[in-house]
C-alpha positions as CSV (number, residue, x, y, z in Angstrom):
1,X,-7.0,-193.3,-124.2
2,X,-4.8,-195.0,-121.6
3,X,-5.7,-192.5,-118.6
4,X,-9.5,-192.0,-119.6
5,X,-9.4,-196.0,-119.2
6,X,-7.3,-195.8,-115.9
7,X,-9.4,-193.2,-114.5
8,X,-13.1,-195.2,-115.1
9,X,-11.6,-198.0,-113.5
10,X,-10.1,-195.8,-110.6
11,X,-13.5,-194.4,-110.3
12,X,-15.6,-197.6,-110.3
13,X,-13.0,-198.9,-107.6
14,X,-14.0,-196.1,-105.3
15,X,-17.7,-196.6,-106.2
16,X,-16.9,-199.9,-104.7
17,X,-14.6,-199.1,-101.8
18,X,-16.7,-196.7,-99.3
19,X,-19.3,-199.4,-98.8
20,X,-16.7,-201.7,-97.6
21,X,-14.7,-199.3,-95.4
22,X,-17.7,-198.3,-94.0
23,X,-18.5,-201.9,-93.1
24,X,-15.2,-203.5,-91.9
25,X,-11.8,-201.7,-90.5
26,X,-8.8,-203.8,-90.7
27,X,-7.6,-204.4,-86.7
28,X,-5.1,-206.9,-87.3
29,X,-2.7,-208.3,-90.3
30,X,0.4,-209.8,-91.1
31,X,1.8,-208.7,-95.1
32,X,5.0,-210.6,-94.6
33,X,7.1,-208.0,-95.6
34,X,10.2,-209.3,-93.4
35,X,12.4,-212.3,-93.7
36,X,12.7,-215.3,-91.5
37,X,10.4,-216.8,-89.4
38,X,6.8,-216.1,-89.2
39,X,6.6,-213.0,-86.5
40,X,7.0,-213.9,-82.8
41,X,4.6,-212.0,-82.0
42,X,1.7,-212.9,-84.0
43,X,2.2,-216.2,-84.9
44,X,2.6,-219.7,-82.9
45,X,3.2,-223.4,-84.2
46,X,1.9,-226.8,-83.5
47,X,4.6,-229.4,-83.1
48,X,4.8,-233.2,-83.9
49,X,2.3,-235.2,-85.0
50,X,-1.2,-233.7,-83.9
51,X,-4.0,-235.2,-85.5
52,X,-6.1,-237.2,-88.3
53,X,-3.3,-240.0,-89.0
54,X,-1.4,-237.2,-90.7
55,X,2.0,-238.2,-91.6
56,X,3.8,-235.3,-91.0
57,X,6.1,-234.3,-88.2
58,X,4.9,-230.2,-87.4
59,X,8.1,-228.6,-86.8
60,X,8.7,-225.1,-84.9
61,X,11.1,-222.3,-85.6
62,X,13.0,-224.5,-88.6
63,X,13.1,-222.1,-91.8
64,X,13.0,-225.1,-94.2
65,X,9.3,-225.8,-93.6
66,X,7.9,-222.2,-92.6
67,X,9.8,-219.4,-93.6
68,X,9.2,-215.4,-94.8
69,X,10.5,-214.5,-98.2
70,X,10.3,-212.5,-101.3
71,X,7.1,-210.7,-99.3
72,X,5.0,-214.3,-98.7
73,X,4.9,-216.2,-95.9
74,X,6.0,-220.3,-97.1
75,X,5.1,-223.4,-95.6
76,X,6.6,-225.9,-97.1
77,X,6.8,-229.6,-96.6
78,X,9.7,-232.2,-97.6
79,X,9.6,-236.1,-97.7
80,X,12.5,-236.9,-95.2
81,X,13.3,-238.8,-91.9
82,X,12.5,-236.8,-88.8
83,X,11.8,-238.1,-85.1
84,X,10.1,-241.5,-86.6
85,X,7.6,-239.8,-89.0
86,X,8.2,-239.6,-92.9
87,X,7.5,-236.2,-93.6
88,X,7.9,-232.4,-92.2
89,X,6.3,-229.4,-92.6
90,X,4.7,-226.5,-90.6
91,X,1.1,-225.5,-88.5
92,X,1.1,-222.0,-87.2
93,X,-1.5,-219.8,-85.3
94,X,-2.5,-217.2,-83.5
95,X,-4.1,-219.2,-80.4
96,X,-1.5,-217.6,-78.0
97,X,-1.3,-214.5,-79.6
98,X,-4.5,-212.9,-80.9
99,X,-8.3,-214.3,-81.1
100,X,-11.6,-212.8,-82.8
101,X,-15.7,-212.8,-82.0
102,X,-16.5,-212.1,-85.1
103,X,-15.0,-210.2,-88.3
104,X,-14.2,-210.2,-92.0
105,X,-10.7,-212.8,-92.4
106,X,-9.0,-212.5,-95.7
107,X,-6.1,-214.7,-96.7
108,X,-4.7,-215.0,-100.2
109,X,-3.2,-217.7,-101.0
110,X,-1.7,-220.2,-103.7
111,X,-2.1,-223.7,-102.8
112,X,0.9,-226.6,-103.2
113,X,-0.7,-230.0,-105.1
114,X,-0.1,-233.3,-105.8
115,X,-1.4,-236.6,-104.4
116,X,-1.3,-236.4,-100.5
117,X,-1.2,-232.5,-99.8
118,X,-3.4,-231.1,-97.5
119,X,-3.3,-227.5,-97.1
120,X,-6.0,-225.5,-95.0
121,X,-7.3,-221.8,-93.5
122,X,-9.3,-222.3,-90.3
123,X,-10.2,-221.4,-86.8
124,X,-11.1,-223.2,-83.5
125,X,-12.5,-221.9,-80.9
126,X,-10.2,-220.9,-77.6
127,X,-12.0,-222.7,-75.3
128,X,-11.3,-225.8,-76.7
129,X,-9.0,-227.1,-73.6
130,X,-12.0,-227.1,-71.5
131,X,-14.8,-227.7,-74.0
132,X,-12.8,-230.2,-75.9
133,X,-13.3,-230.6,-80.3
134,X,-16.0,-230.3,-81.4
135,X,-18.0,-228.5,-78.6
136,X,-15.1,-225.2,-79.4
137,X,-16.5,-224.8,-82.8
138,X,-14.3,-225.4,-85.7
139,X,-14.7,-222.8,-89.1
140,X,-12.7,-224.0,-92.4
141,X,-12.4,-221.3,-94.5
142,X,-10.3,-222.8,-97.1
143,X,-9.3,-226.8,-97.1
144,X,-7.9,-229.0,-100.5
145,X,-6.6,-232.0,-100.7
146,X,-4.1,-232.7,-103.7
147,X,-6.1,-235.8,-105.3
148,X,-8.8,-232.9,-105.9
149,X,-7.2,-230.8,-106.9
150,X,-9.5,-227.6,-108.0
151,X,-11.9,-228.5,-105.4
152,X,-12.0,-225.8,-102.8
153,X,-14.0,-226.8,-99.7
154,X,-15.2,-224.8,-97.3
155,X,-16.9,-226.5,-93.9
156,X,-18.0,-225.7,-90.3
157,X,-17.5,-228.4,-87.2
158,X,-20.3,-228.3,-84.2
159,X,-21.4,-230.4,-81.5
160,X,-24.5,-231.0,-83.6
161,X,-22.8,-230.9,-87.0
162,X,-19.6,-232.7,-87.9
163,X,-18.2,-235.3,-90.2
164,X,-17.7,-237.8,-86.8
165,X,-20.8,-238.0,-86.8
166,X,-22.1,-237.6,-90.6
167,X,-24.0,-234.4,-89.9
168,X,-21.0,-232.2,-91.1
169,X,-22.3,-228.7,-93.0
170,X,-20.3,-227.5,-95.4
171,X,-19.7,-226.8,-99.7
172,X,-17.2,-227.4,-102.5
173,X,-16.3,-225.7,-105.7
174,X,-14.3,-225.9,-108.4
175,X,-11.9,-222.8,-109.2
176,X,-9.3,-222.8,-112.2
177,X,-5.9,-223.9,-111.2
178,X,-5.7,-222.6,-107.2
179,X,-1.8,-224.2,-107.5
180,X,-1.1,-222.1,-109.7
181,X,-2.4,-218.8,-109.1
182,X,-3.4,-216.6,-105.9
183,X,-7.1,-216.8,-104.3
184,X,-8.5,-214.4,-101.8
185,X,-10.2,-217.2,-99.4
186,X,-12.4,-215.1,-97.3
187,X,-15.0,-215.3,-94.3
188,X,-17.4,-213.3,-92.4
189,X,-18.4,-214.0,-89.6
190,X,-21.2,-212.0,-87.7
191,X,-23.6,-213.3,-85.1
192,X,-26.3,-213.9,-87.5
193,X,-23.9,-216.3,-90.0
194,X,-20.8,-217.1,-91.2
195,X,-20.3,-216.8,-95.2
196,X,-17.7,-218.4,-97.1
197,X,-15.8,-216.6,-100.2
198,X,-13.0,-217.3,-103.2
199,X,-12.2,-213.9,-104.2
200,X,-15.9,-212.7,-104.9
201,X,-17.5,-215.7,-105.2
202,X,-19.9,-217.1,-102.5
203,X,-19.1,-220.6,-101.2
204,X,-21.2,-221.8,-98.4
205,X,-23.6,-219.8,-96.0
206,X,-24.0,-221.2,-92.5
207,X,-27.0,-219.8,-90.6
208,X,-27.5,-218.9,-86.5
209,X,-31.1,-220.6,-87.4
210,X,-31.0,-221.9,-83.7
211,X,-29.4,-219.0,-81.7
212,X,-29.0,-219.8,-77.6
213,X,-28.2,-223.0,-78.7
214,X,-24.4,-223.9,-78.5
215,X,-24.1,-227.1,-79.7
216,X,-25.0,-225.9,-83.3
217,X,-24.2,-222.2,-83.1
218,X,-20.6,-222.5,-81.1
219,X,-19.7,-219.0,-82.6
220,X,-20.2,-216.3,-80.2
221,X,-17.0,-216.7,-78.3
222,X,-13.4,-215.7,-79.5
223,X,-11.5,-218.4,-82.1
224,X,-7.9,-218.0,-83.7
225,X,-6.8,-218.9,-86.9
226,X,-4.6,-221.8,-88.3
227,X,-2.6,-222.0,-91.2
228,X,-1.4,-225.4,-92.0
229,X,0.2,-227.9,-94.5
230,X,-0.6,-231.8,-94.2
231,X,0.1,-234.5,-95.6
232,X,-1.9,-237.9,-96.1
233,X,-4.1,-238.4,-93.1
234,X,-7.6,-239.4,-93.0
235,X,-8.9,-237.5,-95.6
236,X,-5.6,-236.0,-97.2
237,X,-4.4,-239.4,-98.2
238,X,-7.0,-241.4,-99.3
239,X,-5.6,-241.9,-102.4
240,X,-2.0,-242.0,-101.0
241,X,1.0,-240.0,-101.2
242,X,3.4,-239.3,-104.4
243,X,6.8,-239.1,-103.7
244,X,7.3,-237.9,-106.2
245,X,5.7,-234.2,-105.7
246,X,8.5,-232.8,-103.1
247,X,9.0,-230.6,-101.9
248,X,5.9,-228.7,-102.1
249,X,5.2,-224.9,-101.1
250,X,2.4,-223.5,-99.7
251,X,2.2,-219.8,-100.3
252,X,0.7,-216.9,-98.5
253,X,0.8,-213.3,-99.5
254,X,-1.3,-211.6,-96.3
255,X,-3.3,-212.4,-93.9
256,X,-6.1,-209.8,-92.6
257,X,-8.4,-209.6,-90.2
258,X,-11.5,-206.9,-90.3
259,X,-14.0,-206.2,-87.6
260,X,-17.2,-204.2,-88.0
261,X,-17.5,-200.6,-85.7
262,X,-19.9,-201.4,-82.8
């Protein structure tokens, strides 16, 4: 009985497979199958305090708040002292490193919680030291802040639609425990839309309803991708910070990046 069962759900798996292979070829990917620090050569950081009246110090190259173990890639932060802020923890990303116009970007992940986290999956576009936030285009694939904790947000920054501004786009859902178990937080991005997923599940659609027009369709140029663990800021802490919560880990099990044959 066991291998007739096996085998039907080997065989609906293939039934399922070709159509995606067909679609999307993975061109980039880190597994974190090493130990240390994220790869070199793949991954940059962000360093001090950056943005949003965060509290958090963004450290680089310091294995107690980004680190590669047990086949997951941890960022973790820690409530201590360090160059006048409260807090540490790690950004990384590939803007130095590797950038995509368009694609399929999976991430699985399992989220820290608590009052004050604020861990997220996104990209900005490369040209934002000359275009400047938000002109660059920002896409959140995955952001949740610990007061919420089962909300999962997903959101898209443009000259034309942002929260500065009140015109932001974006959805929320609730998913069962994401701090406690893995989610696959996916997008794809073509030049017709971007569309948001949590494992299967659809998030958010954006539409190109207005394409030529780059202060609400940004997304035709390359972006890179961020992973990131805050703590408090604007948003993050609204409802403060406990303590009492650290340290808290942020896990990633892969990161990879699909593009469609042109």
């Amino acid at each position: 009985m066991k291998i007739v069962k096996y085998s039907m759900v080997f065989l609906l798996f293939c039934s399922i497979l070709p159509s995606f292979a067909q679609d999307w070829k993975l061109v980039w990917s880190d597994e974190f199958d090493y130990k240390g620090l994220p790869d070199p050569a793949k991954w940059n950081y962000e360093s001090g305090y950056v943005r949003n009246q965060e509290k958090q110090y963004y450290t680089k190259h310091r294995l107690k708040n980004a680190r590669v173990e047990d086949g997951f890639l941890v960022i973790e932060a820690h409530k201590e002292p360090f160059k006048d802020m409260e807090y540490t923890s790690a950004s990384i990303n590939t803007r130095y490193t590797q950038s995509w116009t368009y694609g399929r970007f999976e991430i699985r992940a399992k989220l820290p919680t608590g009052k004050g986290t604020w861990p997220a999956i996104w990209m900005l576009g490369t040209n934002l030291t000359y275009v400047g936030w938000p002109s660059c285009g920002e896409i959140d694939i995955m952001e949740n802040v610990g007061y919420a904790p089962e909300n999962i947000h997903a959101n898209v920054h443009t000259k034309t639609n942002n929260h500065t501004i009140g015109t932001g786009k974006g959805n929320r859902k609730e998913y069962t425990t994401p701090y406690d178990q893995f989610y696959t937080y996916a997008l794809e991005w073509t030049p017709e839309k971007l569309v948001f997923f949590v494992d299967d599940d659809t998030l958010f659609t954006y539409e190109n309803d207005r394409k030529g027009d780059w202060k609400t369709w940004p997304f035709d140029k390359p972006q890179y991708l961020l992973l990131n663990l805050a703590i408090g800021g604007a948003w993050g802490g609204r409802e403060g910070i406990d303590d009492s919560i650290f340290p808290q880990k942020y896990y990633i099990d892969y990161v990879r990046v699909y593009q469609q044959d042109k």
